[in-house]
N, C-alpha and C positions, 0 to 999 in steps of 0.2 A: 324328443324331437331329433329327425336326424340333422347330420353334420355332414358335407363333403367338405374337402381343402382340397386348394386349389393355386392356381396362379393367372393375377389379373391386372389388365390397366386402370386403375381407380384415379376418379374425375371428383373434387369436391370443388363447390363452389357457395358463396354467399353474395348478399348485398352487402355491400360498405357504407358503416351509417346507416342500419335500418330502423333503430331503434329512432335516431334522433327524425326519419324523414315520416315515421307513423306518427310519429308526436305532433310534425309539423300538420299533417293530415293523413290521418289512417286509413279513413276508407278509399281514400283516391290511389295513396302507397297501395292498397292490397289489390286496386282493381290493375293500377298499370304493370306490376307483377306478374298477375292475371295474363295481361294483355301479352307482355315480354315472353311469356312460357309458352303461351299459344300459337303465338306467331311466328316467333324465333327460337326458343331454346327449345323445346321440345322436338318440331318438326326436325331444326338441326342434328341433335341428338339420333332421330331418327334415320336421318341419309346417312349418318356415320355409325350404323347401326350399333350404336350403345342402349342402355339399361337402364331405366330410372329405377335405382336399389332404395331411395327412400324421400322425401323432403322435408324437414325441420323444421317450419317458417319461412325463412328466409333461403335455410340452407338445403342442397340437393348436392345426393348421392350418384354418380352414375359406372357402371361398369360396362369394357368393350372391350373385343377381342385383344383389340391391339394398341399399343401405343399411340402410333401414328394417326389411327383413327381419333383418337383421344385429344390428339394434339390438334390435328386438322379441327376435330370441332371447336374446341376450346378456343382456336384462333377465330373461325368465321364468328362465333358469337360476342366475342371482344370487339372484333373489326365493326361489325357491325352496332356496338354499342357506340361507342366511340361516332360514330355519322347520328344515331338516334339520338344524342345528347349537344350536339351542332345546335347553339341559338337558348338549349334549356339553362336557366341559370343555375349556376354551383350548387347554390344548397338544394335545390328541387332533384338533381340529376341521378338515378340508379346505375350504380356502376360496381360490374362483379369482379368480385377475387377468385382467382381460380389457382389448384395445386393438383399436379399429376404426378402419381408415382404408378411403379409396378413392382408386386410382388405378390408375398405365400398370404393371400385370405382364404377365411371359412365361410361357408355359404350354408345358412341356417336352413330349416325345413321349410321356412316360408317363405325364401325367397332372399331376406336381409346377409347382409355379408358384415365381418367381425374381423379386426386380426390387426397387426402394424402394418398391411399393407395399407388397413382404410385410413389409422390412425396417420401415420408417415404423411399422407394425402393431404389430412384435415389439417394439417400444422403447416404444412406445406404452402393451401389456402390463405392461412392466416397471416403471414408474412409480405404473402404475396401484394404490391402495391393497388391500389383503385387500378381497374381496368385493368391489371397484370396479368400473367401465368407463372406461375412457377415451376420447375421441373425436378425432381430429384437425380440425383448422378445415375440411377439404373433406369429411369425413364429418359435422360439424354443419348446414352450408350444406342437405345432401341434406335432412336431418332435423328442421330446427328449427320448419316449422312442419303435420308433417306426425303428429308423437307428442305427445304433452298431460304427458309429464315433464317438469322440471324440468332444466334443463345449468347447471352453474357452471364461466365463465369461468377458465382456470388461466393463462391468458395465454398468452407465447410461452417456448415452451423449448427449448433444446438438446440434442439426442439424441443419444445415443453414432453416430458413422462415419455420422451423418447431416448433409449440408453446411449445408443453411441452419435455423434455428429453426422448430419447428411450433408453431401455436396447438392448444394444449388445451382439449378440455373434457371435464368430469364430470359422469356420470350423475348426480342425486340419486336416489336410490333410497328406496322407502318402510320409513328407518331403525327404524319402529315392530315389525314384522315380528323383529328382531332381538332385542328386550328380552322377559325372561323373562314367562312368559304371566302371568295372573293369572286367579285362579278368578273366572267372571262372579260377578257381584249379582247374583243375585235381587230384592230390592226396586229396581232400575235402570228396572224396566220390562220388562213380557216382549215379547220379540222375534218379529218376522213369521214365521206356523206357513209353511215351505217349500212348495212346489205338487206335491211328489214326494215320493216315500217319503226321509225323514231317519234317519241312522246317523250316531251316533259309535263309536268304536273306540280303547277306552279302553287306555294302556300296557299290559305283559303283565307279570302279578307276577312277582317271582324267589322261587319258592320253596323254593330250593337253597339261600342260604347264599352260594353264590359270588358274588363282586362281578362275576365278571367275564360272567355270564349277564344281567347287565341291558343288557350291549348288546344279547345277542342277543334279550330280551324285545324290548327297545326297538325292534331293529331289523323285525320283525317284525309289529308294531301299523305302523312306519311304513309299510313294503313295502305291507301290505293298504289303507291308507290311500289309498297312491298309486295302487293298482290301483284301490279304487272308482271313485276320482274319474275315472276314464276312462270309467266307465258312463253311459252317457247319462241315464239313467231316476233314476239316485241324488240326493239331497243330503249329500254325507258335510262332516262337522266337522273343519276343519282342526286339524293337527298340535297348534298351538301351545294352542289351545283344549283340546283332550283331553289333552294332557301336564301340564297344570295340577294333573289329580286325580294325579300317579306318587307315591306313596310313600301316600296316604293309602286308606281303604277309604271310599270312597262308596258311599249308599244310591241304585241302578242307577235310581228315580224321580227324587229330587231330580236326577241329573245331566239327568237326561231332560228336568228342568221347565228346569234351568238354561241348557240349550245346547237346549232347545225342540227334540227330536229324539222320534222312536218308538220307533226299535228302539237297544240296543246290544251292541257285542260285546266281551268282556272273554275274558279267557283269562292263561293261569299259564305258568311253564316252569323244568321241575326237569331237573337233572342229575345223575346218580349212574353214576360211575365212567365210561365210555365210551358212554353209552348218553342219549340227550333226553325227553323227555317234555312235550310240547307242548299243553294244551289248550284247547277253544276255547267259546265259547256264547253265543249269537244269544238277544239278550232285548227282548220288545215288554212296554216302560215300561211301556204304557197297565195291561197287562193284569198284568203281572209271571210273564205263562208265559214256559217257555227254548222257542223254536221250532226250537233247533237247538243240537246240540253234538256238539260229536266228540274223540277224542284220538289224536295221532301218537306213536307210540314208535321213534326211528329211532339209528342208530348216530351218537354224534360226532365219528366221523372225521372228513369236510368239515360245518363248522358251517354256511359259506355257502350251500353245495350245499342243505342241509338247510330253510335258510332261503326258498329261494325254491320250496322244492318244496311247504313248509306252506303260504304264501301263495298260492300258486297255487289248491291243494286248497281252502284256506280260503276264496278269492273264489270259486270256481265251485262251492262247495256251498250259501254263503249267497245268490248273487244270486236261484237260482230259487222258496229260500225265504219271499223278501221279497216275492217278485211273488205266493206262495200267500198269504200272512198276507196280503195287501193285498186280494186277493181275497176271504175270509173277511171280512173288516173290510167290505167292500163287497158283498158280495154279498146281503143285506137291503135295502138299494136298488132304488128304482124306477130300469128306464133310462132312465126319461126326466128324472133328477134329477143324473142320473152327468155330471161333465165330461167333455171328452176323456182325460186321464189315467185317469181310472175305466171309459171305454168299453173302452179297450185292456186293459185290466186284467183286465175281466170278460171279454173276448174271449179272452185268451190258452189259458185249458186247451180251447175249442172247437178252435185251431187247429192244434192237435199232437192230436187224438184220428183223425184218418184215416177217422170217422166222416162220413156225408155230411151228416146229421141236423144234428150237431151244430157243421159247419162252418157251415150256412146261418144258425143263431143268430151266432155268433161275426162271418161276414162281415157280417150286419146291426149287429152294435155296432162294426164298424172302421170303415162306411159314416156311421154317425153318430157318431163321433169327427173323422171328415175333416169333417163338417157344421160339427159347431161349431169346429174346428180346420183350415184348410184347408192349415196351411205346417206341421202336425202329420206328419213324417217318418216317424216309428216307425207309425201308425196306416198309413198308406199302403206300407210294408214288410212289413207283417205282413200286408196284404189282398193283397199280391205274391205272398205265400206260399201264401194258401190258395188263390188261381188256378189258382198253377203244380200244387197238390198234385191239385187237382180235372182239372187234362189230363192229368197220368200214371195218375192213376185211372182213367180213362178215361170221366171225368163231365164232360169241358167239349168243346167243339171245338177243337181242338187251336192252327189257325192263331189264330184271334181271341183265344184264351183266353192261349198265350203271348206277343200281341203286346200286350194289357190288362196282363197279367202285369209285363214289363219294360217300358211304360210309367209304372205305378208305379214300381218300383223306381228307373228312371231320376227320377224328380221326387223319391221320397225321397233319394238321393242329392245329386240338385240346391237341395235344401231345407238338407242338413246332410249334406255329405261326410263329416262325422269321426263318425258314426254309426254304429256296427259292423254296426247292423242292418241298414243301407238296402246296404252290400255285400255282407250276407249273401243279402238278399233277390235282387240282380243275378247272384251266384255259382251260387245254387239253381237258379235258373230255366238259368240256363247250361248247367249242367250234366244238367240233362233236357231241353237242346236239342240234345244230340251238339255243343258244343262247350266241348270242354277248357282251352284256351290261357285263354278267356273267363272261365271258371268259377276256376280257380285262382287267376287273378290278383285275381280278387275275393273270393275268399274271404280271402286270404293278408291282403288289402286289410281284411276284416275281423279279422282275427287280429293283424293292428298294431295296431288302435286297442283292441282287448281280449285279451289271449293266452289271457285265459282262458274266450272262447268254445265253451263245449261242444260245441253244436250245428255251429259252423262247422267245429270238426278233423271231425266227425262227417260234413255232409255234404261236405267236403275228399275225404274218405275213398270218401265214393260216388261221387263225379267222376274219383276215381285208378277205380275198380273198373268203370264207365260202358265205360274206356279200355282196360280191360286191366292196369291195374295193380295188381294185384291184392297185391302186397307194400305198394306206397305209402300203399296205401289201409287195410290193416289197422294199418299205424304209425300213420297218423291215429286210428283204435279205440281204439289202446291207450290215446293220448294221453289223449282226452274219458274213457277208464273211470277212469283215475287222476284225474284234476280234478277227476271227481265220480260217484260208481261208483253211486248209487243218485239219479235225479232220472226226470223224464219222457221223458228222451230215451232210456233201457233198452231201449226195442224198437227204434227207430229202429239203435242201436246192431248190436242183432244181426241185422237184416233184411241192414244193410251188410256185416254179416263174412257173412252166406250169402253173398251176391252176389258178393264178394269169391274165397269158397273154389268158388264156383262157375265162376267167370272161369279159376282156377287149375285145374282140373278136379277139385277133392275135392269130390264132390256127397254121399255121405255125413255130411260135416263141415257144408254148405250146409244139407241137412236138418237137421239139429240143432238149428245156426244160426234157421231159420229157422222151426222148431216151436215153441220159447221166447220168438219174435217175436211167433208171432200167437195164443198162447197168453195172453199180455198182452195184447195190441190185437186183441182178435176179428176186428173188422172193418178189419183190416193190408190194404188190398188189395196192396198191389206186394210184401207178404211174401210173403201166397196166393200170388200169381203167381211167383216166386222158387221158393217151396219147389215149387209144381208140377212146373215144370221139372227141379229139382234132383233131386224124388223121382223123374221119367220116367228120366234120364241114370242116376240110382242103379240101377235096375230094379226099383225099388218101387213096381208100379204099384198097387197098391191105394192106396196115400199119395198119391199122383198122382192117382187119378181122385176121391180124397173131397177134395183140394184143388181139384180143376177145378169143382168142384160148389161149393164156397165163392166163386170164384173169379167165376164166373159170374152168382152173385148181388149178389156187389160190384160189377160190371158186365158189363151182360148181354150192352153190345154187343163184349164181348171176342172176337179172331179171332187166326189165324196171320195173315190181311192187318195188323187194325192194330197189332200186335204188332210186324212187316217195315218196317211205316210208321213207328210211331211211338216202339217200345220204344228207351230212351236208349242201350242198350250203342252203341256206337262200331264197333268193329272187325265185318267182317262175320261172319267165322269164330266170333267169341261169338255175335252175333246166331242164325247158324246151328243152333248147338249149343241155344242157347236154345228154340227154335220147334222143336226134334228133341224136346227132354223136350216142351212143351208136345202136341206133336203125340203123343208115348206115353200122353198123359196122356187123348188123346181128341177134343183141342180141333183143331177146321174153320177 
């Protein structure tokens, strides 16, 4: 096997008290574990582009370029344990050790790394206190004047099977974060109104009776918490703030005055006998209507399962909410009084109508959002969009209009990589340029930083169906219908499963499909076009030539040439088959 040696920042960490908290209950220990690596360490690890070299049970390897990355992660995953343990009692609570050193490791043929750089690490770990870091003196060096935390010297110490003594040091970490919250004052002074839409997300009542469902309320309010906060567009109220109100009943305004927020969402969860009942409801303070609510009734076999599949649902049904209510709130407004938050804002329902009318309104408010915002990402991601939407309609010129297209997208990107939208907007365009490998990778790229992007499994979906993949693509469908089965994107939705079932040759199913599309979005053009086709291949030409006729008036310069030219399928044999219905349909 080969061997390289090298030189690395080695990241080890463990749970504190694993043994005794499996004893207490194992399977729940190994699920919230589970839970912890998925949501938080892992992802983290990942924006601080580190290595997962191996994990032990409890214990995990990780290797990254640099120190500082190393350091930086290590903090946010502490920081953040530290608020997820707010309220859990002592003995219940997971909390990691973590030890960073750098030095000469060897990196085996498969990947695993060997040497006193790991070991130095792993001892490093073990010293280190509950919720600690520890640093060794040639990982401070890298770091001391490079992060604005606080290191306390621990001197030199002896490590177990380690020869000479290492200099320690300790993270100070911001111990405030740890102590139980406290409901804000009000008379303290009211606090700066946020420049984005504000949510808190208040614990979840237990109104079963059972002790043991207030983890799973708890857990719950947390998950969605942690989801928001990936949203770019949000201001959501931390944990430790919202767990303040858990056992009392607040009046839904004063919380609103007190943590200076708009909207909140509050929700219950009963259990009776094997069965959950989960609900949920979206409230705008100002006004005190519910803008949204829903209830989950699922079996309690897997509680976890259960847990992440309401948060899911729950974040992809309130986010498109908020952007309506903010609309409504806004839209009495002069645009010439709108910031850039309020331009995008008002623009959004222009840019999903497929409408050519109403894009050209929508593109002049995302024009004047870049005006007064010019490093404004989201405004120049969403103008990305309505580009690429106006060349497959076959309303722009194709070369110019995709290369304006993904020059946005590339500058929203380069503004703010961790923007789901701005890879949304790079993936979109990809994938109505006949190229796959592109499209995926950016979409996927948006689906890290929000998994519960509707839109992106959505057009995921049309990029599999582009290809010929016509199964890939409808598992994406399912996905977005579950997340959020009634929002704007319902036609979008179904235009993809025609194309989808039309790729597969079920042109019957395609028509359906794609009747119900533009049954909703009148003016659907790439539905028309779709079911055209679909209805030609069916042999339903009468459905076929009253779509060609729609078809033609959404754009007139529609042909079998730029159809050959420009239409996104991929493979030529779809292409074929495609331009066969069209051609039944009538279309030169």
């Amino acid at each position: 096997m080969s061997e390289t040696r090298k030189l690395a920042a080695i990241l080890a960490a463990d749970v504190v008290g694993y043994s005794r908290l499996a004893g207490l209950d194992e399977a729940r220990t190994l699920a919230r574990l589970r839970a912890l690596r998925s949501d938080l360490v892992d992802p983290t690890i990942a924006v601080h582009i580190g290595r997962v070299v191996k994990r032990t049970g409890d214990g995990t390897l990780v290797e990254f370029r640099s120190v500082v990355d190393a350091v930086r992660c290590a903090i946010e995953v502490q920081n953040a344990m530290l608020e997820r343990n707010v309220g859990v009692p002592p003995d219940r609570r997971i909390e990691f050790r973590i030890g960073i050193h750098v030095g000469d490791v060897v990196e085996e043929g498969d990947g695993d790394l060997m040497g006193d750089g790991v070991n130095i690490a792993a001892r490093l770990e073990s010293i280190a206190e509950p919720n600690g870091i520890c640093l060794s003196g040639a990982a401070y060096e890298q770091v001391r004047d490079k992060l604005k935390e606080q290191f306390a010297d621990l001197g030199e110490k002896e490590l177990k099977n380690i020869a000479r003594p290492v200099r320690v040091y300790r993270v100070a970490l911001d111990s405030d974060t740890a102590t139980e919250p406290i409901v804000p004052d009000p008379s303290a002074g009211k606090l700066a109104a946020p420049d984005k839409p504000s949510i808190a997300v208040l614990p979840f009542q237990n109104m079963s009776g059972d002790p043991e469902q207030e983890y799973f309320g708890d857990g719950i309010a947390e998950d969605i918490i942690t989801a928001l906060s990936k949203l770019r567009g949000f201001f959501v109220i931390a944990r430790n703030s919202t767990f303040a109100y858990k056992g009392k009943a607040p009046d839904i305004r004063q919380v609103a005055r007190e943590l200076n927020v708009r909207y909140v969402l509050e929700g219950s969860v009963r259990k009776a006998g094997e069965r959950l009942r989960v609900t949920g409801q979206l409230i705008d303070a100002a006004s005190g209507n519910h803008i949204w609510a829903e209830r989950y009734d699922r079996p309690a076999s897997d509680i976890f399962a259960v847990q992440d599949e309401i948060t899911h649902s729950v974040v992809a049904a309130i986010e498109p909410q908020i952007y309506a209510a903010e609309r409504l709130r806004l839209q009495s407004k002069a645009p010439e009084s709108l910031d850039a938050w309020g331009c995008v804002v008002r623009a959004m329902p222009y840019i999903w109508t497929w409408v050519i009318q109403d894009e050209d309104t929508g593109i002049s408010l995302l024009k004047r959002a870049i005006e007064l915002d010019p490093h404004y990402a989201r405004a120049r991601s969403l103008l990305a969009w309505a580009f690429a939407t106006r060349v497959i309609s076959g309303n722009l010129e194709f070369e110019p209009g995709i290369s304006s297209a993904l020059a946005l997208a590339q500058g929203a990107i380069d503004l703010d990589p961790d923007d789901p939208w701005a890879h949304f907007a790079a993936g979109y365009i990809s994938a109505f340029s006949r190229r796959l490998g592109p499209a995926v990778e950016e979409l996927n790229e948006a689906l890290q930083r929000n998994p519960n992007f509707v839109f992106a499994h959505i057009i995921l979906g049309v990029a599999y169906g582009y290809a010929g993949l016509a199964d890939d693509g409808l598992r994406q469908l399912e996905i977005a219908r579950r997340l959020s089965p009634l929002d704007q994107t319902q036609a979008a939705n179904l235009s993809v499963e025609g194309l989808c079932h039309l790729v597969a040759g079920r042109y019957a199913e395609a028509v359906r499909a794609e009747r119900r599309a533009v049954l909703m979005r009148p003016n659907f053009g790439t539905a028309w076009r779709t079911l055209t086709a679909a209805a030609g291949l069916a042999g339903d030409l009468e459905t076929a030539r009253q779509g060609l006729v729609e078809c033609k008036r959404l754009q007139p310069n529609l042909s079998i040439e730029w159809v050959e030219k420009y239409h996104p399928l991929i493979r030529t044999e779809d292409r074929a088959r495609y331009v066969e219905g069209l051609r039944r349909a009538g279309l030169e």
